[in-house]
MARFI-920225 format. One record per residue (C-alpha): x, y, z. Coordinates in pm, 1 decimal. Layout:
// residues N
[[X Y Z]]
...
This chain:
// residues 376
[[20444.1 27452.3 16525.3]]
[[20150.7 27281.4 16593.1]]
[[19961.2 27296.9 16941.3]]
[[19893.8 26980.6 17151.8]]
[[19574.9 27098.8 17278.2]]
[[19432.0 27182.4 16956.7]]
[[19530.1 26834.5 16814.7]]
[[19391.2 26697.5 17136.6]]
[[19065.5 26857.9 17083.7]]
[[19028.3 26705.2 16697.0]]
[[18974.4 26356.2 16886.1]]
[[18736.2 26472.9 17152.0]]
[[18417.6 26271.5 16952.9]]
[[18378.4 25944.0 17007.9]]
[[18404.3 25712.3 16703.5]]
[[18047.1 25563.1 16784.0]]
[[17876.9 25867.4 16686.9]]
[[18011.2 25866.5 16344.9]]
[[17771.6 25742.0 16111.0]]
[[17727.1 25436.3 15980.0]]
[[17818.7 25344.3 15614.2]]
[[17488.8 25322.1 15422.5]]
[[17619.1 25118.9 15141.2]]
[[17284.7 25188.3 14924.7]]
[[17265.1 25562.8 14980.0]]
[[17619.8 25562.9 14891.0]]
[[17580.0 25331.8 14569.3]]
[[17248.7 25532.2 14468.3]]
[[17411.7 25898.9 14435.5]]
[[17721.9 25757.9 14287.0]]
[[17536.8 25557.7 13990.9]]
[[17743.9 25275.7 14067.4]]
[[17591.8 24871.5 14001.5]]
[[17723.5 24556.5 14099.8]]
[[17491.6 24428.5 13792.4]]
[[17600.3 24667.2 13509.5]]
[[17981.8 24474.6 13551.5]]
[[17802.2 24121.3 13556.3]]
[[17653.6 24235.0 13247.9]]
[[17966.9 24343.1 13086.1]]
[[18077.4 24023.4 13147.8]]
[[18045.5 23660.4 12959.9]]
[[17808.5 23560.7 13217.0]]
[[17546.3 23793.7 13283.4]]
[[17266.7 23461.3 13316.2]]
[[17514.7 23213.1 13553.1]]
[[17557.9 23522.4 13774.5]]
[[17181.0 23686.1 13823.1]]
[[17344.7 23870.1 14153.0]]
[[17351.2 24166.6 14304.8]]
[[17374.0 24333.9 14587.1]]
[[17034.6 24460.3 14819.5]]
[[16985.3 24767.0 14994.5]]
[[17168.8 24611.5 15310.7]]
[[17479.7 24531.6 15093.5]]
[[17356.1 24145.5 15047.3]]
[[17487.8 23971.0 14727.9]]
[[17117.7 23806.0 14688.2]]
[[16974.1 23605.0 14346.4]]
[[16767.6 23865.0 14137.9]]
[[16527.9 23664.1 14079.0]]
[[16524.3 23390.7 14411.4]]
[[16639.7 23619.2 14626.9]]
[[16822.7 23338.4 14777.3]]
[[17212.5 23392.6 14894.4]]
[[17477.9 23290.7 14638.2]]
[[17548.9 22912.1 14517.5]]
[[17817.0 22737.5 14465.7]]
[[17692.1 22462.4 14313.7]]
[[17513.0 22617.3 13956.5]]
[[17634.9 22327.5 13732.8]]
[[17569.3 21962.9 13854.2]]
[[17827.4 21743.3 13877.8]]
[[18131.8 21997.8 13752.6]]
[[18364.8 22085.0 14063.4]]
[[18577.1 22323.7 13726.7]]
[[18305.3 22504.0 13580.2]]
[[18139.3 22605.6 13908.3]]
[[18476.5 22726.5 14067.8]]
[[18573.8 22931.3 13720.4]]
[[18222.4 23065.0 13816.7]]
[[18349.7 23160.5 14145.1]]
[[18650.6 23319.9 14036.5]]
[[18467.1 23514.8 13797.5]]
[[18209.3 23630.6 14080.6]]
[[18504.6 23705.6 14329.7]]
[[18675.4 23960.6 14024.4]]
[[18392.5 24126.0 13957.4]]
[[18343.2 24208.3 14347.5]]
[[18692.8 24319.6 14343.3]]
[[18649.5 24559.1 14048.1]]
[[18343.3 24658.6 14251.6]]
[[18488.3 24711.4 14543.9]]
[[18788.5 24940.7 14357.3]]
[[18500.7 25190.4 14222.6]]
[[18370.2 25195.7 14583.9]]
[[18689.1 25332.8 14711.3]]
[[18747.0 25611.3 14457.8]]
[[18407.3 25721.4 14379.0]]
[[18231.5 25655.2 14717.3]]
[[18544.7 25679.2 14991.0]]
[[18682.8 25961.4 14759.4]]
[[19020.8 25771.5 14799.4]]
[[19251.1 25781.0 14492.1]]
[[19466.7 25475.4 14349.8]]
[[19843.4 25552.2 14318.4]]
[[20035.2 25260.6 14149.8]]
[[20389.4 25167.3 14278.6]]
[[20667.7 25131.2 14217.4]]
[[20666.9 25520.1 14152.8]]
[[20957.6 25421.4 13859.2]]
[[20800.2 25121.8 13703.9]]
[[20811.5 25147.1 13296.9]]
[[20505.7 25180.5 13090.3]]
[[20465.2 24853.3 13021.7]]
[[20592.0 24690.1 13362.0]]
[[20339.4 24506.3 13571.5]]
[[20235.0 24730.2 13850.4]]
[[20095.7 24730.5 14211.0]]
[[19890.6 24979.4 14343.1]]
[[19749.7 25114.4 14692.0]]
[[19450.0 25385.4 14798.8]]
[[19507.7 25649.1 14977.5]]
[[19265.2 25949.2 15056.5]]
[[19422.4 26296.9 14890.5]]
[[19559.1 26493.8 15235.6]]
[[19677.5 26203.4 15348.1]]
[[20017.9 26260.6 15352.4]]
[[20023.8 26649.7 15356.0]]
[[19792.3 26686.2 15675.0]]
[[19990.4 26673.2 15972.7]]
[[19622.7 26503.9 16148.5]]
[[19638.7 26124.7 16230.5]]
[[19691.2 25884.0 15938.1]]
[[19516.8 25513.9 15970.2]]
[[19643.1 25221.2 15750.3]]
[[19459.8 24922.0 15699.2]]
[[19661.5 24589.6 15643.1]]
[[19426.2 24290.3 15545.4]]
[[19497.2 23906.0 15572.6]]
[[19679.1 23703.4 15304.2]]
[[19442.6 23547.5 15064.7]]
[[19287.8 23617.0 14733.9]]
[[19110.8 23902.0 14761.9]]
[[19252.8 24231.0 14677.0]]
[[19240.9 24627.6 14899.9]]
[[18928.3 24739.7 15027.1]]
[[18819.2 24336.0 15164.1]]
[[18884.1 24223.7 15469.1]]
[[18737.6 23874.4 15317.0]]
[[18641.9 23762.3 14943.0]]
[[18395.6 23505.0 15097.7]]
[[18298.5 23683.2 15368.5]]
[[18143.0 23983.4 15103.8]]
[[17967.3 23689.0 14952.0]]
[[17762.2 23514.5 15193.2]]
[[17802.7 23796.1 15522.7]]
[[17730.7 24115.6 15323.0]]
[[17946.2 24446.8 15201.8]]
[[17969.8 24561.2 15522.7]]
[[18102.9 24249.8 15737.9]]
[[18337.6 24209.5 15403.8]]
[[18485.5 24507.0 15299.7]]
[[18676.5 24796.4 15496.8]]
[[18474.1 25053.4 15399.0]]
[[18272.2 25094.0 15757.8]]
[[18675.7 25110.8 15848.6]]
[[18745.3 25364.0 15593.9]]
[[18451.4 25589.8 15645.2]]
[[18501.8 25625.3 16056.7]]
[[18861.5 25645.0 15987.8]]
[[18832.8 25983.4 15757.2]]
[[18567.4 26171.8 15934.5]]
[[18712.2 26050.6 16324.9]]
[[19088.6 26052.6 16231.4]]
[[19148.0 26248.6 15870.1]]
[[19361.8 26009.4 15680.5]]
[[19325.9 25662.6 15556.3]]
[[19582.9 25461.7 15373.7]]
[[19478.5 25101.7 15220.6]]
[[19712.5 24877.6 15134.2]]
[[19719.1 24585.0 14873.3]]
[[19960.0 24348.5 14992.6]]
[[19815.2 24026.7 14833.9]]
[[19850.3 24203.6 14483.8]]
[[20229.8 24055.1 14390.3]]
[[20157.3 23828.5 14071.5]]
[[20041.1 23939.5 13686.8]]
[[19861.3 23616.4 13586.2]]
[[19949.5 23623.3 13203.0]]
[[19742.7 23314.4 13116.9]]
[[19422.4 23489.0 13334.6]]
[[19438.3 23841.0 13192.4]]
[[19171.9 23758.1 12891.8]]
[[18984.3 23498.1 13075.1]]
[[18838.2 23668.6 13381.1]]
[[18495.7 23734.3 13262.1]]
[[18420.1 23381.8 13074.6]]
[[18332.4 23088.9 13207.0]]
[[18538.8 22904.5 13005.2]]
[[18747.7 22632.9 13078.8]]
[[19063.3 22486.4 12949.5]]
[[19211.9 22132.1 12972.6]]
[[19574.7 22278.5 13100.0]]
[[19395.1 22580.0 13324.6]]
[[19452.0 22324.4 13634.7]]
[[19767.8 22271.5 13552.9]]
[[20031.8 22513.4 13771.2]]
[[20305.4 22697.6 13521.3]]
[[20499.4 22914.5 13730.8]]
[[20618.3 23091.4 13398.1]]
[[20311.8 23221.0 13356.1]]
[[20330.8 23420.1 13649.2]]
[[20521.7 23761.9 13690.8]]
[[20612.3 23934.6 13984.9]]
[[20513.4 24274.0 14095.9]]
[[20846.4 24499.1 14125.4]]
[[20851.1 24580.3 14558.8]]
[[20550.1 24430.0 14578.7]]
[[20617.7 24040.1 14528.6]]
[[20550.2 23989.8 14857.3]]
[[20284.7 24112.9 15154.1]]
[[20595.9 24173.5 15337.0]]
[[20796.4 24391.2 15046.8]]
[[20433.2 24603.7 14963.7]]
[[20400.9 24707.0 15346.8]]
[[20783.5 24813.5 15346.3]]
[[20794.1 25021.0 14991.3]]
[[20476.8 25202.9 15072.5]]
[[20627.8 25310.3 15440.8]]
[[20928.7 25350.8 15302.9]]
[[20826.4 25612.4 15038.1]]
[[20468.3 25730.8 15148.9]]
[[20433.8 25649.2 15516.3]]
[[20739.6 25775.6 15655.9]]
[[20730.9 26056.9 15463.4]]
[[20434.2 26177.7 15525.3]]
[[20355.5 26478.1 15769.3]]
[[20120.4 26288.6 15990.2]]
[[20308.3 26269.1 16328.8]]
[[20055.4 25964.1 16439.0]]
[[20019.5 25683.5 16236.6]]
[[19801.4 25373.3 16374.9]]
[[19762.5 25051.5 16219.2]]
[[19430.6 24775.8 16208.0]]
[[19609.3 24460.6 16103.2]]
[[19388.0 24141.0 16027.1]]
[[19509.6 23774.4 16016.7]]
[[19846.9 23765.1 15809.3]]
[[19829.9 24106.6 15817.1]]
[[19956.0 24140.3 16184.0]]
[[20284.4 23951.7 16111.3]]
[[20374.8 24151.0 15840.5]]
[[20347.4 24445.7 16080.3]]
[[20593.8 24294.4 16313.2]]
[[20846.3 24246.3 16018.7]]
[[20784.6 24613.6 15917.4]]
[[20882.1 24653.7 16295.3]]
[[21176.3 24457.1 16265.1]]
[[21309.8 24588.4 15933.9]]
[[21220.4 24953.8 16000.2]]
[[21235.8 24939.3 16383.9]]
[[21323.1 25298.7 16503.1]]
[[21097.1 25454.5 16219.9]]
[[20782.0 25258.0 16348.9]]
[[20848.2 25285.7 16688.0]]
[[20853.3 25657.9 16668.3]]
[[20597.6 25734.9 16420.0]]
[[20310.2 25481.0 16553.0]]
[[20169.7 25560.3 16833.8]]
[[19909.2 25206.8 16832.0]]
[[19860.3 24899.4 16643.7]]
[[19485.4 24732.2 16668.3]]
[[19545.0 24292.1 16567.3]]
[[19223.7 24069.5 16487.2]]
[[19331.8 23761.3 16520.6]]
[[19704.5 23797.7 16469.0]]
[[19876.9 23559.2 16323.9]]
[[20243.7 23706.3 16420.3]]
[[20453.5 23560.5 16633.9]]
[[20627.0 23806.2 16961.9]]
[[20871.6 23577.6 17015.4]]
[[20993.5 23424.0 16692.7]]
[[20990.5 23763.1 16526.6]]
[[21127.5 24017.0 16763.0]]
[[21356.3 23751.2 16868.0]]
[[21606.2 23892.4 17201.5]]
[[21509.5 24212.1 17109.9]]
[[21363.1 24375.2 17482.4]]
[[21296.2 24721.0 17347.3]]
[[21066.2 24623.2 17018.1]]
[[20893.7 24306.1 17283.6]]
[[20820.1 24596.7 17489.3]]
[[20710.1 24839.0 17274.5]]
[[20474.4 24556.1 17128.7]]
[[20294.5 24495.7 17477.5]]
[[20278.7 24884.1 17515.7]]
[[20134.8 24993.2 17196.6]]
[[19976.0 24652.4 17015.0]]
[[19639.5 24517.4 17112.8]]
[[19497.7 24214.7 16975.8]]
[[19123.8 24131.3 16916.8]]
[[19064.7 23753.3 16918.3]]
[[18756.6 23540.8 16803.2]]
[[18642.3 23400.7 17172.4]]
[[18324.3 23340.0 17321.7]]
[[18332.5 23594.5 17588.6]]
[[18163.6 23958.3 17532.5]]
[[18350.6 24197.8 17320.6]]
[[18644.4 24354.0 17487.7]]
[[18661.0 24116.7 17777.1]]
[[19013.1 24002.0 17801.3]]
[[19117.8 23654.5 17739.5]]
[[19442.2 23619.6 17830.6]]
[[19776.9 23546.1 17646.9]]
[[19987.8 23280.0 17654.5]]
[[20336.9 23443.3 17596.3]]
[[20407.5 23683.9 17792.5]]
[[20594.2 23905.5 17607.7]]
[[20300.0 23924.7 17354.4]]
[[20028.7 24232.3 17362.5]]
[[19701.5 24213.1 17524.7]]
[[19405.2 23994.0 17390.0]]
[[19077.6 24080.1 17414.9]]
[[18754.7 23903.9 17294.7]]
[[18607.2 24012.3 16925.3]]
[[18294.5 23924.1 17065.5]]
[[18251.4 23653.5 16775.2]]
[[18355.7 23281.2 16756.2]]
[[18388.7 23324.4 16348.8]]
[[18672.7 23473.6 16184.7]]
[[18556.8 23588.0 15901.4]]
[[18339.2 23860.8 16140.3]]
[[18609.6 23950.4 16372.8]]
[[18690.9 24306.6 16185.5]]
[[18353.3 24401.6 16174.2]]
[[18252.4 24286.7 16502.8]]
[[18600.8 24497.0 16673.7]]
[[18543.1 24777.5 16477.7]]
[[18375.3 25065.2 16759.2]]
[[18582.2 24884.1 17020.0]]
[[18925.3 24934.9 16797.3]]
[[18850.6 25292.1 16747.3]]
[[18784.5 25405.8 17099.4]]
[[19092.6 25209.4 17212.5]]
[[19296.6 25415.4 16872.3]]
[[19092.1 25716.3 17035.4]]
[[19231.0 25651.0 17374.1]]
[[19573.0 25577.4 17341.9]]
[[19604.3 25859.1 17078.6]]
[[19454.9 26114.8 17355.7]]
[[19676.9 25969.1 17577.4]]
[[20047.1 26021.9 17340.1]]
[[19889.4 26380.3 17303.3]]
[[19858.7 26470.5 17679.9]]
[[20216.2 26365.6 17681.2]]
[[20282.8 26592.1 17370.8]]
[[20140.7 26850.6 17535.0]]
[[20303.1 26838.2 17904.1]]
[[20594.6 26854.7 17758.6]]
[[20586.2 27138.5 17549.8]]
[[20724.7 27451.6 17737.1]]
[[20449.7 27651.2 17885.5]]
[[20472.5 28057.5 17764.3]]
[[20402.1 28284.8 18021.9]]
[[20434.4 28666.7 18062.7]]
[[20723.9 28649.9 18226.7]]
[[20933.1 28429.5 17943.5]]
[[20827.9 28621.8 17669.9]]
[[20970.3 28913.2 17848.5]]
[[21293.4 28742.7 17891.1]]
[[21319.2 28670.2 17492.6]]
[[21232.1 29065.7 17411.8]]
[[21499.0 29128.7 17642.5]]
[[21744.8 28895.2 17443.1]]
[[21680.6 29067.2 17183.7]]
């Protein structure tokens, strides 16, 4: 057995002294390029991007921030431009996670078939083996894929307002584990699958065919993702504190994994961090006293305000957690704006669950140990 002091003393630093993510050191020693998978594509010239040494998507030769607007007067062909842009950053951001984060993909369901269509998550490899504190990141709903906390926000804000990777980093050196999840991954676009890297378009592509869509097995909804990963990963794993960071849509389907998994979560989390929350205390937990109490207890919510960061703003339902400021009015910077103040309150209220852990662990003295020779 494990002592409480010594997993006390693993969260003794504070998370502002671990280091910031330098996204071009990182890039540099891992030979990775934004630009090598715009050239691989059909449109290396409409997309003369990449991304500077502060993690800027600027114009190679401009160095001007992106534009929507490349073709005049043709709303299609500039947003099949866009989509292209936004799947290349999400391949990017995939190679970022296993070959800079050092986090591995493992594809769900676990039984699929060879040729079923297939979800997947990242996880980093002790994850669920090391009995140290295991954070899991649970974006908003939207098009963007694990690893982004916003599509558009990498675009015009940068790789390190956009992406969890400052999140990931300060969660494996301060913490030890790090699960991502990729809840808005439920559909296999059939029609999209050889079209994703050219800009061309196609009378019927505006059209909506539903049949062309196929759902992910377990993961056809953000909902159904969050519940088969805790469900065969999470719960299983060895990690006897689990914390979540929940942005946007993400912090109602935390409240359903709550609901649907109640007794699980509320023994095995010990806090849940909310930016801008889009759950719902009283709809979701419903009469329920013990999970609206354990919300106020162990859920704190980060909210875009005007006031300094941290500064509490006050909640309108009662029964809801605290709100504090995310010391930015725009949305699309709340996670990277909260993100030292969310990890010395995870810091804190982890310290405090192990001081409990470790009063209440029987003390061994001379005497006792005397008594259980003598038993025996």
């Amino acid at each position: 057995m494990e002592n409480p002091k010594t997993e006390l003393n693993e969260i003794t630093r504070s998370p502002s002294q671990c280091p910031k993510v330098n996204m071009d050191q990182l890039q540099m020693e891992q030979e990775l390029s934004f630009r090598k998978l715009v050239e691989s594509s059909e449109c290396p010239e409409q997309l003369k991007y990449d991304f500077n040494k502060n993690g800027e998507l600027k114009h190679l030769d401009t160095n001007e921030p992106f534009v929507f607007n490349y073709y005049k007067n043709a709303l299609e062909r500039n947003h099949k431009r866009y989509q292209v842009l936004g799947h290349l950053i999400t391949q990017y951001v995939y190679e970022l996670l296993e070959r800079v984060c050092k986090l591995q993909k493992v594809h769900i369901p676990t039984d699929a078939t060879e040729d079923e269509p297939r979800s997947f998550f990242f996880i980093n490899e002790k994850a669920l083996t090391s009995s140290s504190s295991l954070i899991v990141l649970l974006q908003d709903h939207g098009v963007f894929r694990a690893g982004q906390w916003g599509l558009k926000t990498i675009i015009h804000e940068g790789l390190d307002h956009g992406t969890q990777i400052p999140f990931i980093k300060t969660a494996l050196q301060c913490y030890g584990g790090v699960i991502v999840l990729n809840p808005n991954d439920n559909f296999i676009d059939l029609k999209m699958e050889d079209e994703w890297l050219s800009l061309s378009t196609k009378e019927e592509s505006s059209t909506v065919n539903s049949s062309w869509w196929i759902p992910k097995r377990c993961s056809s909804s953000p909902e159904e993702h969050t519940i088969y990963i805790w469900d065969n990963f999470i719960s299983k794993s060895a990690a006897k504190n689990v914390a979540f960071i929940a942005h946007g849509y993400g912090g109602l389907v935390f409240i359903n994994l709550l609901m649907q998994r109640t007794w699980e979560v509320m023994n095995k989390v010990y806090s849940v961090a909310l930016i801008d929350s889009m759950h719902h205390t009283l709809h979701q937990a419903k009469n329920n006293p013990q999970v609206q109490e354990w919300i106020q207890k162990h859920c704190r919510e980060w909210v875009t305000n005007s006031k300094p960061l941290d500064r509490p703003t006050g909640s309108l339902v009662k029964v809801d957690c605290p709100t504090v400021s995310a010391g930015t009015e725009k949305y699309r910077l709340a996670p990277s704006s909260t993100l030292q103040a969310i990890f010395k309150y995870l810091k804190s209220t982890l310290k405090a669950r192990k001081t409990v852990a470790l009063s209440r662990s029987p003390i061994v003295t001379r005497s006792s140990k005397n008594k259980e020779r003598g038993n025996t």
